[in-house]
MIKOL-475794 format. One record per atom (N, C-alpha, C): y, x, z. Coordinates in steps of 0.05 Angstrom, whole numbers, plus 5000, padded with zeros to 4 digits. Layout:
// MIKOL-475794
YXZ;...
//
This chain:
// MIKOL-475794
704044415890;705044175903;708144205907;708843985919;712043935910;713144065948;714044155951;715744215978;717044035983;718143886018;719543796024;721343956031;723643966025;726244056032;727044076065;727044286085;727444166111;728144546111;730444466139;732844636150;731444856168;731245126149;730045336169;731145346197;730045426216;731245486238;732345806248;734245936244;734746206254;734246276288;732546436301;732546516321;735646626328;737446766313;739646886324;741446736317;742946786334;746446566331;748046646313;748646516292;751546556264;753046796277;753147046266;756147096272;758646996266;758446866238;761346716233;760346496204;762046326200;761546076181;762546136154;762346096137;764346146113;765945956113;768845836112;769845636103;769745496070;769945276069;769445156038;771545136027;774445116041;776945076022;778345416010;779045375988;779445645982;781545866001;780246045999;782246306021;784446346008;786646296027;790046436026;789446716011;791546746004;792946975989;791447196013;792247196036;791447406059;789547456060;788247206063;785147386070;783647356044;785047356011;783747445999;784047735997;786747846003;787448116001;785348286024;785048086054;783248276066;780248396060;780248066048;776848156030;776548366013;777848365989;778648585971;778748915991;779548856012;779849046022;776949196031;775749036038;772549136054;770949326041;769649456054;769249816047;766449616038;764649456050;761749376042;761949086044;760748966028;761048626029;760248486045;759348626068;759548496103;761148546114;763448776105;765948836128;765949136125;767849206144;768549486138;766449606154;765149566180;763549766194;760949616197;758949666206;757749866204;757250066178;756750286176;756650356144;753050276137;752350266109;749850216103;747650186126;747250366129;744550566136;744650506170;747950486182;747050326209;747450026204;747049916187;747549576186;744449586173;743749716160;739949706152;737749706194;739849926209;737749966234;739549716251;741049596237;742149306261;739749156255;739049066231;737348906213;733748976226;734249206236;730949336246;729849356216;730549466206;728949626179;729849836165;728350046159;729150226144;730050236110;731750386110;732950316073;732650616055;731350686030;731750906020;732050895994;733851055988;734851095949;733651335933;733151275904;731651465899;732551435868;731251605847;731251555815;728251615804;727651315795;725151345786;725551405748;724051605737;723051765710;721951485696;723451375683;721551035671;719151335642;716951095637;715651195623;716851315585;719451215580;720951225557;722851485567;722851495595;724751825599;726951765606;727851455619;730151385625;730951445662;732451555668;732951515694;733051245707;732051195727;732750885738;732950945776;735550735773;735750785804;733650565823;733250645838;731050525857;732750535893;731250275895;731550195924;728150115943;728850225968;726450095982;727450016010;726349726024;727049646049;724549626065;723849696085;722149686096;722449546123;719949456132;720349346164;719949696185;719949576199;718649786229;716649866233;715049616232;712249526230;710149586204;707549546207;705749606185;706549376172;708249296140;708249126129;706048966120;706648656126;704748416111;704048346088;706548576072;705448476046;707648656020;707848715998;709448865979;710748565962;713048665961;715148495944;716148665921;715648655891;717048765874;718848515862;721748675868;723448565859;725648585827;725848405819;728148425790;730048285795;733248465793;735248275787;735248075766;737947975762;739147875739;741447995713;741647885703;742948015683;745948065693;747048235696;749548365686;749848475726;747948415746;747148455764;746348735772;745648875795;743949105809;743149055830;741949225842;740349155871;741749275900;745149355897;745749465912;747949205918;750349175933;751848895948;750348685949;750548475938;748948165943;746248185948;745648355930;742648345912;741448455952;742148595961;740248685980;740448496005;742448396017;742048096032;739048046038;737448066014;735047776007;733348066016;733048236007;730948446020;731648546040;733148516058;733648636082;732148376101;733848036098;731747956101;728447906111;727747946081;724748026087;723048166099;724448556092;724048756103;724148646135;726948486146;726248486173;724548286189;722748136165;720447996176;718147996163;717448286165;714448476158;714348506127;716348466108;715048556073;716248836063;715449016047;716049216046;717049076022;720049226015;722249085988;721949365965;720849305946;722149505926;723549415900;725849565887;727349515861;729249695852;728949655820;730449835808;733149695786;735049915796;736649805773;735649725741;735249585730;734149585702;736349765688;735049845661;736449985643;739449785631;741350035638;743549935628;745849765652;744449735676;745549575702;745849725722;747649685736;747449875767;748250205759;747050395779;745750625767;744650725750;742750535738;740550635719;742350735693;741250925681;741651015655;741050835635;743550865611;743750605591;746650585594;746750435565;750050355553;749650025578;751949955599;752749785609;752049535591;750049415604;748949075600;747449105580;746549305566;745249355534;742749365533;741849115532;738549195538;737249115508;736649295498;736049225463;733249185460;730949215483;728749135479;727449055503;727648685513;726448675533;723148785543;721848815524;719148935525;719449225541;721349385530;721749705543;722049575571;723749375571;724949375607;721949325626;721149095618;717449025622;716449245629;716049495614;714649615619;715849825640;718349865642;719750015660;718449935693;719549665685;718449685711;714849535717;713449505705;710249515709;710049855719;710650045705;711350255726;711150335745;714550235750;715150305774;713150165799;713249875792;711649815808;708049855816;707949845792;704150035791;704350355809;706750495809;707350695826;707450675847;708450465866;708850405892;707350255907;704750075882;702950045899;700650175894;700150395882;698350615884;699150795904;701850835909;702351085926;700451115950;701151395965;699051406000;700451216006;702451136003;702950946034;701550696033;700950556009;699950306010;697050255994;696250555974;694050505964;691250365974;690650485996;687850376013;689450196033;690750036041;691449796057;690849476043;690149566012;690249256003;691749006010;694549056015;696448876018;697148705988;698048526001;698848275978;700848415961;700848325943;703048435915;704448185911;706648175909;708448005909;710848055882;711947865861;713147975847;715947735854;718147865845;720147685858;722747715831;724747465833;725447505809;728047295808;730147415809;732347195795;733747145761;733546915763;735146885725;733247055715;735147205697;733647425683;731547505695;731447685716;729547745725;726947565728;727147285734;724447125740;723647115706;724947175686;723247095660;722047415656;723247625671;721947895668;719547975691;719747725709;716647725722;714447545714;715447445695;713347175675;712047405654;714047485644;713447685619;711347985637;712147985661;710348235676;707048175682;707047915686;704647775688;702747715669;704647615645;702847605624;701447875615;703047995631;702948315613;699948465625;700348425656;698248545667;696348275688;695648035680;694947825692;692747935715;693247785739;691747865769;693148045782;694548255762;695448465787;697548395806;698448155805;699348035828;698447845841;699747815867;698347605880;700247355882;702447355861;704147135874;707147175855;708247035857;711147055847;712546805860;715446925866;718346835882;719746755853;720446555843;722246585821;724346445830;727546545828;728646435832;731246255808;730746055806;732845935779;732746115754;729646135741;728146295720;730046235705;729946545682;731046415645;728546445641;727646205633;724946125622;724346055599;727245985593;726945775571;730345765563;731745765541;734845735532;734745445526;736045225555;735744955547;736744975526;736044655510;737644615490;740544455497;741144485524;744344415532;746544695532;745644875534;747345125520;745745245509;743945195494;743245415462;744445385449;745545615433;748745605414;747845475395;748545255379;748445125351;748045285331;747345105310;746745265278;750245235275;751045485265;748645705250;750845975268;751145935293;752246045318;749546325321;747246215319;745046505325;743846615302;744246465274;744246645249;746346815251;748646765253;750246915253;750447135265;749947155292;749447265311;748147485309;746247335292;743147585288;743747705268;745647635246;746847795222;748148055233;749847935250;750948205264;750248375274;748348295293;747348425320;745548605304;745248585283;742948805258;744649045252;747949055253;748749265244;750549415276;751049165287;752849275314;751749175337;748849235347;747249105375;748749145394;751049375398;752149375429;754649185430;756149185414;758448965399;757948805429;761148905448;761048585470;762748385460;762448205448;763647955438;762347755437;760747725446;758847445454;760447195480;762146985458;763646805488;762546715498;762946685527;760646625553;763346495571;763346445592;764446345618;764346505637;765746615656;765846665669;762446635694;760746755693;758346685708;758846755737;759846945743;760446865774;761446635786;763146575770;765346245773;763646045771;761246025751;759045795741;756545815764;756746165783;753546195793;754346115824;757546195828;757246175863;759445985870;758545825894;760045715908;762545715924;761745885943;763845885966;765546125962;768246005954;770546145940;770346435955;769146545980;770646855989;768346925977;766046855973;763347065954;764247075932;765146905919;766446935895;768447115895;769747275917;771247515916;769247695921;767347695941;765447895950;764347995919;763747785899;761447865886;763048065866;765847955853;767948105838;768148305848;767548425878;768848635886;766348905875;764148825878;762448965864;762549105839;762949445843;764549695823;761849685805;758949595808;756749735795;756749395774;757649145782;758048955776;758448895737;757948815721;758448815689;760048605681;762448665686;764348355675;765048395644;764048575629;765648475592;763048165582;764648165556;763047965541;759748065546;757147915531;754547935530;755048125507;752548375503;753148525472;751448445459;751048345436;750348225411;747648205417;746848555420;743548555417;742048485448;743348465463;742348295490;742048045487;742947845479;744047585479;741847565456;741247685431;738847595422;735647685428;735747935451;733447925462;732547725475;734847625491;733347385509;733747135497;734747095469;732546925451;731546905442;730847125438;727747235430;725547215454;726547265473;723547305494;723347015508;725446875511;725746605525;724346385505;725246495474;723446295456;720346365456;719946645459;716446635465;716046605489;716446605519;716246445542;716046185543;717546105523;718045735522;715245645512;713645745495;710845705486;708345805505;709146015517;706646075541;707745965564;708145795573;709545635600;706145575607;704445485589;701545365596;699545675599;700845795597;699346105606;699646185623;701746115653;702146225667;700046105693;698646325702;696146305723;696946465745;699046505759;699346555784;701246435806;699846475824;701046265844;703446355850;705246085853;708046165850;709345935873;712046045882;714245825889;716445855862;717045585865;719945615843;721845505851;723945565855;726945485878;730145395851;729845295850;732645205835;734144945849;737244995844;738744865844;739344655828;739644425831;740144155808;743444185799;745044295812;747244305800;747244535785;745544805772;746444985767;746144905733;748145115726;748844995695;749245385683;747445475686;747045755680;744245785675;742145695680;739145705680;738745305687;737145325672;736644955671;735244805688;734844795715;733244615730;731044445715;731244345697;729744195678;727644465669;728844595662;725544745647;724944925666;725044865689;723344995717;721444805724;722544555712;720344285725;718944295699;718844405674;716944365652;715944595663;716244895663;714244995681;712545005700;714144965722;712344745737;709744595727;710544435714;708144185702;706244205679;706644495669;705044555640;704044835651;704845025673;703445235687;700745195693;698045305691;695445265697;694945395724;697145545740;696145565768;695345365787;694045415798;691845175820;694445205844;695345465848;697445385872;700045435854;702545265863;704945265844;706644995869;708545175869;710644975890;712744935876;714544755875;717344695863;719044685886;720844645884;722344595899;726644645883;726944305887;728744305871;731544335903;733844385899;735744265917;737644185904;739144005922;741143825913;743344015916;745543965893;748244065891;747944325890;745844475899;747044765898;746044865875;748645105863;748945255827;746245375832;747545615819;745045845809;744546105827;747446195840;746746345862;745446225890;743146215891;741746055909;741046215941;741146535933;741346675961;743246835961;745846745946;747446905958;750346685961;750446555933;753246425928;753046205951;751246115961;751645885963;753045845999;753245596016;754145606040;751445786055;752645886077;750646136092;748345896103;748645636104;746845326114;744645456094;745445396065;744045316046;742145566045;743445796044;742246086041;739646066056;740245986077;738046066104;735845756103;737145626084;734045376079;732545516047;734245696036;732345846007;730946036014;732146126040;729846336049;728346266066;728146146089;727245976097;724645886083;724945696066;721745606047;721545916033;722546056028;721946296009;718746476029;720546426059;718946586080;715746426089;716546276095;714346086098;711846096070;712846036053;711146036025;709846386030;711246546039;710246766034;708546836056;709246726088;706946766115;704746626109;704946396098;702346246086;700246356071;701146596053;699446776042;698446986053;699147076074;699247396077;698147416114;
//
């Protein structure tokens, strides 16, 4: 069913507003300055026990022998439910990315995620992912690992898979892969599908693929600036640049045709997908297509399936956008998820 759009309520009072007109020279220099993209103090680990949840880092052995960095957030409490999480492309799970699982963690879900190969920490040539299938299975993994472990094996908690951009087409592809073993998926502004409003023209991906056969890491793929296209409010748009683990060169050859390769076989199983889902996109975002979230939507065979479109806001939907908007994506994100659990 379709969601009405309506304004979470926060129990705690704003510490501060973002402004909308772009920041002076000054306080872009102070931003740049900030030791963590909330400010200089608390460090991590006491801004995780402000939040009331515990945070731990680790390197998970993927089944191909790759190192991968790993994150986990936990509540206080016996958690309501397991969240496996996937970034996006050129993304990690350490500055922005953890916002959204701290979050949750601090209202009962235990958060787990790993850098994918080639992002963040993880081991891999920077942004090079030459076989989305390996990444799939990296993390079916990881996550088959953490909900077998003692801590959650005999509790039978909800399995939750969670997923931005890239990532939501690498929890479509996780599903198909192992169907039931979840109980649900968060997708946020899926690559589902390469609209046909930026799929590069003939003969732009012959070409492409000519190359990408002799030089797959080759970064020369022209793109736009995607932080500039994903976020809104001009000081995250410094916050997000300021991120050292961050991937700003061109796309490399053999990335850019994996995921038209996997987005063109997604685009045909859209009527295969059987698990209950919310799907959260923005109508202004011009990075992932609002439109083929609503053909998902409407050709998906799950019995439960929510949409939920918003007005004006891009593609960074819990992080770029005004801290208003943030807290109405999580907001329905939370609710969709107490309703289950």
């Amino acid at each position: 069913m379709y969601l009405n759009s309506s304004h979470f309520k926060q129990n705690k009072a704003k510490q501060f507003r973002k402004k909308l007109n772009p920041p002076t020279m000054e306080e872009e220099q102070a931003l740049q300055k900030q030791k963590y993209y909330w400010g200089n103090t608390p460090d991590e680990e006491e801004y995780h026990k402000l939040h009331n949840i515990k945070s731990s880092t680790s390197f998970f052995k993927s089944p191909r022998g790759l190192s991968l960095f790993t994150r986990s957030w936990l509540p206080l409490t016996p958690p309501r439910g397991i969240i496996c999480m996937v970034h996006g492309y050129g993304n990690d799970i350490s500055w922005t990315f953890q916002a959204t699982p701290i979050f949750l963690a601090g209202n009962g879900y235990a958060c787990f995620a790993i850098d994918m190969e080639g992002h963040g920490r993880s081991e891999g040539l920077k942004a090079f992912v030459p076989n989305v299938d390996d990444v799939v299975a990296d993390y079916l993994a990881f996550f088959t690992s953490i909900v077998n472990s003692t801590d959650f094996k005999d509790k039978n908690l909800p399995k939750f898979l969670f997923g931005e951009s890239m990532g939501g087409a690498i929890c479509l592809l996780i599903e198909l892969n192992k169907p039931k073993f979840f109980n649900g998926a968060i997708l946020i502004a899926p690559m589902c599908k390469i609209s046909d409003k930026v799929r590069p023209k003939w003969p732009i991906p012959e070409v492409l693929m000519f190359v990408s056969k002799f030089a797959p890491s080759l970064a020369i793929v022209p793109t736009a600036d995607l932080v500039d296209k994903s976020v809104k409010v001009p000081e995250k748009k410094i916050i997000a640049v300021m991120n050292p683990m961050r991937y700003t060169g061109k796309p490399r050859l053999g990335t850019v045709m994996e995921l038209l390769r996997v987005t063109d076989y997604l685009s045909g199983k859209l009527s295969d997908v059987d698990i209950p889902f919310i799907l959260l996109h923005g109508n202004a975002d011009v990075v992932t297509d609002p439109e083929v979230s609503k053909e998902l939507y409407e050709k998906a065979k799950s019995k439960d399936k929510s949409l939920k479109i918003y007005e004006g806001m891009l593609h960074s939907l819990l992080f770029g956008e005004t801290d208003e908007n943030v807290e109405l994506v999580r907001g329905d994100i939370l609710l969709w998820l107490n309703d289950r659990c």
